[in-house]
C-alpha positions in Angstrom: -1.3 -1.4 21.9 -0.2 -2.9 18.6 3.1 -0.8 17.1 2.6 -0.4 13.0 5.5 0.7 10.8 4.0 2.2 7.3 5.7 2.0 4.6 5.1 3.6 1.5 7.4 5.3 -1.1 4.9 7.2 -3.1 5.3 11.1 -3.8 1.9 12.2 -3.6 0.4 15.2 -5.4 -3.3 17.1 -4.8 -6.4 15.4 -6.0 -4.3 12.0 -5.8 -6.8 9.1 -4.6 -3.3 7.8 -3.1 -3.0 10.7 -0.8 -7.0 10.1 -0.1 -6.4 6.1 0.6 -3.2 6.7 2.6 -4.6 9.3 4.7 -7.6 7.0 5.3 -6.2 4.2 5.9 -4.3 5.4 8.6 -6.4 7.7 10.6 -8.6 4.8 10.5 -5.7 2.4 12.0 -5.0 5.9 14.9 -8.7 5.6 15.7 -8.5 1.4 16.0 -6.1 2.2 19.0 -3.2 1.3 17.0 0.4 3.2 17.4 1.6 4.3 13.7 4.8 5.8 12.7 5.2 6.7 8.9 8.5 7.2 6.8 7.9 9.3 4.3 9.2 12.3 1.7 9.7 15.6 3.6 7.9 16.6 0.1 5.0 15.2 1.3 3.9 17.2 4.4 2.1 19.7 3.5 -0.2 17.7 1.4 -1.0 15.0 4.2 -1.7 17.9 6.7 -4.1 19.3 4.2 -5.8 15.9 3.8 -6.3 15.9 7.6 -3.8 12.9 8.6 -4.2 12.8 12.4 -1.6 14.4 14.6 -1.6 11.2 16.4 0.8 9.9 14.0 4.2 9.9 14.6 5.5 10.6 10.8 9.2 10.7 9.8 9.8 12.9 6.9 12.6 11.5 4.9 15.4 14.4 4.0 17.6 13.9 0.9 19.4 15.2 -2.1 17.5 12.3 -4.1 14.3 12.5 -5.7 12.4 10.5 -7.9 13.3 7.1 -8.4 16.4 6.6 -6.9 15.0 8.6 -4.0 12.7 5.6 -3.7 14.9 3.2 -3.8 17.5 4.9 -1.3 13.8 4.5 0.8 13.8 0.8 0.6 17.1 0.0 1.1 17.1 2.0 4.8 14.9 -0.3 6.1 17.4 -3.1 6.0 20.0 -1.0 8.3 17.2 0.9 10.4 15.8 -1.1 13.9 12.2 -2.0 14.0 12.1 -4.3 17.2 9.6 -2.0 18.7 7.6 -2.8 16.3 4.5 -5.5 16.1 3.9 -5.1 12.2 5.5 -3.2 9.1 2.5 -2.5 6.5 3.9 -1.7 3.1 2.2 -0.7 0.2 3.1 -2.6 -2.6 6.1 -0.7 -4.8 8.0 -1.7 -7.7 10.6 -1.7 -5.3 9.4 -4.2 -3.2 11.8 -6.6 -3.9 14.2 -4.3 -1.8 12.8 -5.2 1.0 14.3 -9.0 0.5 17.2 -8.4 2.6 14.5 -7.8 5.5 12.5 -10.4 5.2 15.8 -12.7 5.7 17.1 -11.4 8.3 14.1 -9.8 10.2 12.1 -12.5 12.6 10.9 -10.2 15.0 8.0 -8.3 12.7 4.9 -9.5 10.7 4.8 -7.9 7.2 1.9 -6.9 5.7 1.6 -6.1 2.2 -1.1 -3.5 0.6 -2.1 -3.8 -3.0 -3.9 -0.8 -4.1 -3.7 -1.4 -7.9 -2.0 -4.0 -10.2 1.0 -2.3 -11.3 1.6 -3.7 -14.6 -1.2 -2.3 -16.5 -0.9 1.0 -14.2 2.9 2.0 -15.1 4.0 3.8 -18.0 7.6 4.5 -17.7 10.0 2.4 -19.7 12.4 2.2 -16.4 9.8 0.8 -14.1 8.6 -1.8 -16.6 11.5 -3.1 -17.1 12.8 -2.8 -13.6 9.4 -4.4 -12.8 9.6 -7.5 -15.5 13.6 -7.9 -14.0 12.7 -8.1 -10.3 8.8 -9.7 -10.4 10.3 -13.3 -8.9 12.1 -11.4 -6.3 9.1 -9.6 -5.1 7.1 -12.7 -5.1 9.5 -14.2 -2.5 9.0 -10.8 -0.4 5.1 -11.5 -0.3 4.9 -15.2 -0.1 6.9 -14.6 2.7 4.6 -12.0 3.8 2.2 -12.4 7.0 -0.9 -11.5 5.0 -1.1 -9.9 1.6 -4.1 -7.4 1.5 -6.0 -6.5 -2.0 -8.2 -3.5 -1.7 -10.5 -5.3 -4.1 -11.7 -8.6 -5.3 -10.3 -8.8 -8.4 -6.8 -7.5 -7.4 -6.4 -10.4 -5.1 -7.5 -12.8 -7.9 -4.9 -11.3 -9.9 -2.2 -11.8 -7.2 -3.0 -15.6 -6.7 -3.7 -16.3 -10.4 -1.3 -14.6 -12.5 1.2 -13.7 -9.7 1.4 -17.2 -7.7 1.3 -15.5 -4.1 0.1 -17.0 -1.6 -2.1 -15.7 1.9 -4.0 -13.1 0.0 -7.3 -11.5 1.2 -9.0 -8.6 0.0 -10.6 -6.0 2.4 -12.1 -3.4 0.2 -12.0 0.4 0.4 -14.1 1.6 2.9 -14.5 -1.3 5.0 -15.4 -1.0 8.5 -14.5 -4.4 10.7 -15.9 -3.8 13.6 -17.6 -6.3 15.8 -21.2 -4.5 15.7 -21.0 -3.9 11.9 -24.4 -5.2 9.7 -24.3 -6.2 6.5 -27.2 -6.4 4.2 -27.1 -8.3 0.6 -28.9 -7.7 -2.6 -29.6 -10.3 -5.5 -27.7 -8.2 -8.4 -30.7 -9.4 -10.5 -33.5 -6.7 -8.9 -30.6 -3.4 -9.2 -31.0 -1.2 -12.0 -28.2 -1.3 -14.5 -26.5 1.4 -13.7 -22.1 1.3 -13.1 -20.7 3.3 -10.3 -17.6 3.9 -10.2 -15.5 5.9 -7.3 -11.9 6.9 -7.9 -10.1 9.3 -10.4 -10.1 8.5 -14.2 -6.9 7.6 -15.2 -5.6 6.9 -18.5 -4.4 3.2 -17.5 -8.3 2.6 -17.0 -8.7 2.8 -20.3 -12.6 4.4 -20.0 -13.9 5.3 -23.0 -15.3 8.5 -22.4 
C-alpha cells in the first residue's frame, strides 16, 4: 500500500470549493487503497467532518498560538525537521509558501513530491503581503517543482501556464473529476455539433473577473 503525506496550508471556510476539492481528492485517494495522513489547522476540523472526509484518514491537526500567515509559514518550515521515511509520496498543494519547502527537497531523497495546482495564484491573490512575497520568492519555488516528481494542473490551461509563463518542467494536468481507472470509457464530441452554451462549475469569485 502506497503511504501519501498531504500537504496543504489552506484555512478553509464553508461553501469553499477548496474544502470541496480537498475533501475529494482525498477520499478518492482512501478509496484507491492508498494510506493518507494529513497536517492540517486544528481550525479546520469541524468543517472537513462536515464535508464527509473519510475516517480512514489519519489527519494531524496542527495546534498553535499562530494564525494566518505566519501560522502558514511555521507549517512549511515543520516539514524540514519532521521524519517522512514512512512515507512513499508527499502531495502538496501548491502555496505561496512553497518555496519553504526548498530545504526538503535538498536534503530529502527518500520521498517523491508531488505538486497540486488548483489555481494560478497570481491573478487569484489580493493581498499586498502575498504579492510581494510571491514576486520575491517565484525563482525559489520554481526550483521546488522542477525538482518535483510530477507537477499536477487540475486543468488544461493551468498547466500551460506553468510550462509557458512559469518554465516548470514534468507538468500534467488531470482534471477535476477524473476517474483513472482501468475500465473507464471515454466518449468525444466534435465541439462544432454542441450548442453554444458555457458551463461553468465552481464558485464566482471576484479574481474571475465574470461580468455578471
Amino acid at each position: 500500500m502506497k503511504k501519501v503525506l498531504y500537504i496543504n496550508d489552506v484555512i478553509f471556510a464553508s461553501g469553499s470549493g477548496e474544502v470541496t476539492h480537498t475533501v475529494g481528492i482525498l477520499n478518492a485517494l482512501e478509496r484507491a487503497g492508498v494510506s493518507i495522513t494529513y497536517l492540517t489547522f486544528q481550525c479546520n476540523k469541524e468543517i472537513l467532518l462536515n464535508y464527509g472526509l473519510s475516517s480512514n484518514i489519519h489527519v494531524l491537526y496542527k495546534r498553535g498560538s499562530f494564525g494566518g500567515r505566519l501560522g502558514r509559514i511555521i507549517y512549511f518550515l515543520k516539514l524540514t525537521f519532521i521524519s517522512t521515511r514512512n512515507f512513499d509520496y508527499i502531495y502538496v498543494r501548491d502555496s505561496v509558501f512553497t518555496f519553504l519547502l526548498l530545504p526538503f527537497v535538498l536534503l530529502r531523497t527518500n520521498n517523491k513530491l508531488v505538486i497540486e495546482y488548483n489555481g494560478v495564484r497570481e491573478f487569484e491573490i489580493k493581498s499586498l503581503f502575498l504579492k510581494v512575497s510571491n514576486y520575491l520568492f517565484s525563482k525559489l519555488s520554481r526550483v521546488v517543482a522542477n525538482r518535483a516528481h510530477k507537477n499536477v494542473a487540475v486543468a488544461s490551461g493551468i498547466e500551460f501556464y506553468l510550462s509557458d509563463h512559469r518554465r516548470i518542467k514534468n507538468t500534467t494536468t488531470i482534471n477535476n473529476g477524473s476517474n483513472l481507472s482501468q475500465d473507464c470509457q471515454f466518449s468525444t464530441q466534435e465541439v462544432s455539433t454542441l450548442a453554444k452554451v458555457i458551463v461553468f462549475v465552481g464558485n464566482v469569485a471576484t479574481w474571475q473577473n465574470f461580468d455578471l
